[in-house]
C-alpha positions as CSV (number, residue, x, y, z in Angstrom):
1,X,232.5,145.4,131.3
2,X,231.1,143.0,128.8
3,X,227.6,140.9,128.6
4,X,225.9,143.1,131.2
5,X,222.6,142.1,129.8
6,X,223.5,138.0,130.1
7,X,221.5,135.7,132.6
8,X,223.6,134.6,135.9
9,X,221.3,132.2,136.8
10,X,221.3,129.9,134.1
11,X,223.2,128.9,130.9
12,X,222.2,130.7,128.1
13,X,223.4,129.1,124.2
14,X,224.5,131.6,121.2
15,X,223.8,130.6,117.7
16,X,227.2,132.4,116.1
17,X,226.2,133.4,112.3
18,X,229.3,132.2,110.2
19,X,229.4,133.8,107.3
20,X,232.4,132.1,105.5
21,X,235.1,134.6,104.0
22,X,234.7,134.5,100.0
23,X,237.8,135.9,98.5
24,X,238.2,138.6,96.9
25,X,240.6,140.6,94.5
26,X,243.8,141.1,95.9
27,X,243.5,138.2,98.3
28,X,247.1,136.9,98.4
29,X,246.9,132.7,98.9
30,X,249.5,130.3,99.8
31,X,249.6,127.5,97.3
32,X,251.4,124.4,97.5
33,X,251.5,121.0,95.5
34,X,252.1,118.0,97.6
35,X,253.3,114.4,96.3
36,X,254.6,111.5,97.3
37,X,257.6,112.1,94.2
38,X,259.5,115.3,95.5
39,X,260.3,115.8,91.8
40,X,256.5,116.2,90.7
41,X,255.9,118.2,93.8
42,X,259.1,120.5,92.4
43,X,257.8,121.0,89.3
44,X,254.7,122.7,90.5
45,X,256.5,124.5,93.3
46,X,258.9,126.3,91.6
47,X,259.2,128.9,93.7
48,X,259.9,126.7,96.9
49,X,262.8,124.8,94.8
50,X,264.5,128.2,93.9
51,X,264.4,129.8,97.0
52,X,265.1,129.2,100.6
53,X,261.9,127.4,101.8
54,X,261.9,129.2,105.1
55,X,262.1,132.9,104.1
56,X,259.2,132.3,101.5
57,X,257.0,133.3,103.9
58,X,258.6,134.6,107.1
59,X,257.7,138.2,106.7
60,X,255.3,141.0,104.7
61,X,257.2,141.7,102.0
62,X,257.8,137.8,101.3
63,X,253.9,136.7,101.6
64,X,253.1,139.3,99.1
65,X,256.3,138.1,96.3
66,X,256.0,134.7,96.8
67,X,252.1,134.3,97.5
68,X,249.5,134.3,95.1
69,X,247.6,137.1,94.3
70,X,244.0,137.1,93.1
71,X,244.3,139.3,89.8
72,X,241.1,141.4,87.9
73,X,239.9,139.2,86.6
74,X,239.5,136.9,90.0
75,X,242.0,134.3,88.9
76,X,245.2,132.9,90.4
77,X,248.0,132.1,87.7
78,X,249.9,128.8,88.9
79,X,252.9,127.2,87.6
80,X,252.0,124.1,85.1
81,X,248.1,124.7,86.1
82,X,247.7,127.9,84.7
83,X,244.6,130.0,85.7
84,X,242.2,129.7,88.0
85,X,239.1,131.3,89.2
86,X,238.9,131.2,92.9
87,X,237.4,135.0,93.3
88,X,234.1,134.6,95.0
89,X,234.4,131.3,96.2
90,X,235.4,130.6,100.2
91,X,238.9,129.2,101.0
92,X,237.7,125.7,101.2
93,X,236.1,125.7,97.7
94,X,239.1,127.5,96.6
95,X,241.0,124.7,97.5
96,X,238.7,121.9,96.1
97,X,239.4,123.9,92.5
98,X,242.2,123.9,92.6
99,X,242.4,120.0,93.5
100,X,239.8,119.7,90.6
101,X,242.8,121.1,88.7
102,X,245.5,119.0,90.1
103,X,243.7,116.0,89.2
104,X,243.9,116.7,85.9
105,X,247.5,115.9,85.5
106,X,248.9,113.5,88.9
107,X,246.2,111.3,90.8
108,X,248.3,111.4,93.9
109,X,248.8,115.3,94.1
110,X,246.9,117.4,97.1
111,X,246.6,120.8,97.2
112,X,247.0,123.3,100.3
113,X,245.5,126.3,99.9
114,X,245.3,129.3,102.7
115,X,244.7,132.7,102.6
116,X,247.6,134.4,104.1
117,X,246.7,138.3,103.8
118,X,244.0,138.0,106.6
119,X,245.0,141.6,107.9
120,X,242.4,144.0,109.9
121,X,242.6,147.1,111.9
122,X,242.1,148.2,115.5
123,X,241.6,151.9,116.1
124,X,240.6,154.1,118.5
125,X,240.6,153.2,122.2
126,X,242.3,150.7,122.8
127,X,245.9,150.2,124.3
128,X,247.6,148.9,121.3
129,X,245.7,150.2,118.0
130,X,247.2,149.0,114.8
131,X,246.8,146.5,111.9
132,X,247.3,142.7,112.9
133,X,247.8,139.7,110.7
134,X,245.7,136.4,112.0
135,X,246.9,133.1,111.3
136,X,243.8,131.0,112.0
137,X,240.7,130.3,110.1
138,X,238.1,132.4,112.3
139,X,238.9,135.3,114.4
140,X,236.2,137.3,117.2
141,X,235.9,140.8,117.8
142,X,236.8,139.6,121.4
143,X,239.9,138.1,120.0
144,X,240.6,140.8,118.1
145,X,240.2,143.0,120.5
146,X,242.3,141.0,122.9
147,X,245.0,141.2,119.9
148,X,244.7,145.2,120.4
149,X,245.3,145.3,124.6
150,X,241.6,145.5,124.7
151,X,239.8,148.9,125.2
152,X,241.4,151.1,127.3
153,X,240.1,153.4,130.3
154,X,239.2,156.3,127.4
155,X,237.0,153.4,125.3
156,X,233.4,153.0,125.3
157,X,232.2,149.8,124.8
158,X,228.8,150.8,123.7
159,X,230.0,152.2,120.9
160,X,232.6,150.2,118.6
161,X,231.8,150.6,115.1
162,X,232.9,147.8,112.2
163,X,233.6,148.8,109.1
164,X,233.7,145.8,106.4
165,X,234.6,146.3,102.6
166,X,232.3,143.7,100.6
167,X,231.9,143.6,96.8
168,X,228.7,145.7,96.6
169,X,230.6,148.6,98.9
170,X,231.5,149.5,102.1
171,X,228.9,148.5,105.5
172,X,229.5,150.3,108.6
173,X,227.4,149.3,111.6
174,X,228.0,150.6,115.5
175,X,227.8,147.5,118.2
176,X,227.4,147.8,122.4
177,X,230.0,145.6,123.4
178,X,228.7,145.5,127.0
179,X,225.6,143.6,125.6
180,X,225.0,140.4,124.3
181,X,223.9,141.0,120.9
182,X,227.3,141.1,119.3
183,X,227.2,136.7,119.6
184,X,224.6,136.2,117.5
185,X,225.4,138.8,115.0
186,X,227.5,137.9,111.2
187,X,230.1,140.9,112.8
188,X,231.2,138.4,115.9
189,X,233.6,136.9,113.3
190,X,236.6,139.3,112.1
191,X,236.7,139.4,108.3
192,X,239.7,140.4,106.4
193,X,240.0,144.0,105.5
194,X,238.2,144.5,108.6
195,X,238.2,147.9,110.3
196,X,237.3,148.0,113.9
197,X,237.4,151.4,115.5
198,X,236.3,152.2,119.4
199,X,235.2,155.9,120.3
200,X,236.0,157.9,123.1
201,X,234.3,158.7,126.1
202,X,232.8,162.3,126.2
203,X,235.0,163.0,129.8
204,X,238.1,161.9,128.0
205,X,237.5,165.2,125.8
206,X,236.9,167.3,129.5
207,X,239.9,165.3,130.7
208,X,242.3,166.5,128.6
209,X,241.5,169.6,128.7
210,X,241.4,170.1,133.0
211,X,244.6,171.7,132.3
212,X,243.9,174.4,130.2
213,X,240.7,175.0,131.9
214,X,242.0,175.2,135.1
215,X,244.5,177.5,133.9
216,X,241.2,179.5,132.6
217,X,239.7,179.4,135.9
218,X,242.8,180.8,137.6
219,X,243.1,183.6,135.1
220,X,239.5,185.0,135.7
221,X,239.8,184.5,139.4
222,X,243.1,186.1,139.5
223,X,241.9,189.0,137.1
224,X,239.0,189.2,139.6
225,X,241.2,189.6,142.1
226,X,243.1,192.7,140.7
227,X,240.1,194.8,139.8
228,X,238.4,194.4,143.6
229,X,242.4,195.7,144.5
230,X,241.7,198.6,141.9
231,X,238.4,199.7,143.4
């Protein structure tokens, strides 16, 4: 169902274009101070220290309270730090700024920086359409896909279109999955925000409606029917 157009024969090698994430506003980062004095490492976690360290994070509602969000005017606030402009930069620059920052005031401080609202969307054809959270660096459409039960029997592969918010507007560009060309294009990798919606096939449309056509067909041949009775 996928790669139709790949060589059995031989081993053929995909250059995948990475195009790393840059953040955005809105992004919501985890942001943690690490030290080798807890009592430092308090200080700049003050959210850690006041609440229960495991339900920080455990759900929706606690990523988006207790994470950072990238404000307007692309910067993070942080306690004792202040703010800091991480909008437009990828997650591991992010995190060297904010390092940059740390250095400022302990010399044994590191800084761990993620992005944790890496959400995207599956629609369409596929057995379990909704939006998914991914908790590693770099996600495929196969992945993603995967995520989402994978296309169903309705789905056409040849046309899956990805829909990607970026800072200039919104791109939109139709892939055949049953091909190869998806591996070497900047859409193999999921971004976040991504929309990925799979179209139906044109019988699904006919197989829905067998029903009421049949129940067409039966009409007319039973109206036939009556009017050669008639005559």
């Amino acid at each position: 169902m996928y790669f139709k157009n790949t060589k059995t024969d031989s081993t053929e090698v995909f250059t995948n274009v990475d195009s790393a994430y840059k953040l955005q506003i809105g992004d919501i980062l985890y942001i943690r101070v690490l030290s080798l004095n807890k009592e430092i490492s308090d200080v700049f976690n003050v959210a850690s220290v006041s609440t229960n360290s495991y339900g920080l994070y455990n759900n929706e509602s606690s990523l988006y309270i207790n994470g950072f969000t990238i404000n307007d005017s692309g910067k993070v606030v942080l306690p004792i730090l202040g703010e800091i402009n991480l909008a437009g930069k990828t997650v591991s620059d992010a995190r060297r700024e904010v390092q940059k920052t740390l250095g400022e005031y302990i010399k044994d401080g590191i800084a761990d920086l993620k992005l944790i609202s890496y959400r995207y969307t599956i629609l369409g054809e596929v057995r379990k359409p909704g939006v998914f959270v991914n908790y590693s660096d770099k996600l495929n459409i196969f992945e993603a896909l995967g995520n989402a039960g994978d296309v169903n029997e309705y789905g056409d592969r040849t046309t899956v279109t990805i829909i990607r918010p970026t800072k200039t507007g919104t791109e939109s560009v139709r892939f055949d999955l049953s091909g190869k060309e998806i591996l070497t294009s900047k859409y193999f990798y999921i971004k976040p925000n991504d929309i990925v919606y799979v179209e139906p096939l044109r019988y699904k449309i006919w197989h829905i409606n067998t029903t009421n056509i049949a129940l067409l067909l039966t009409s007319v041949t039973t109206l036939v029917v009556v009017l050669n009775y008639l005559k």
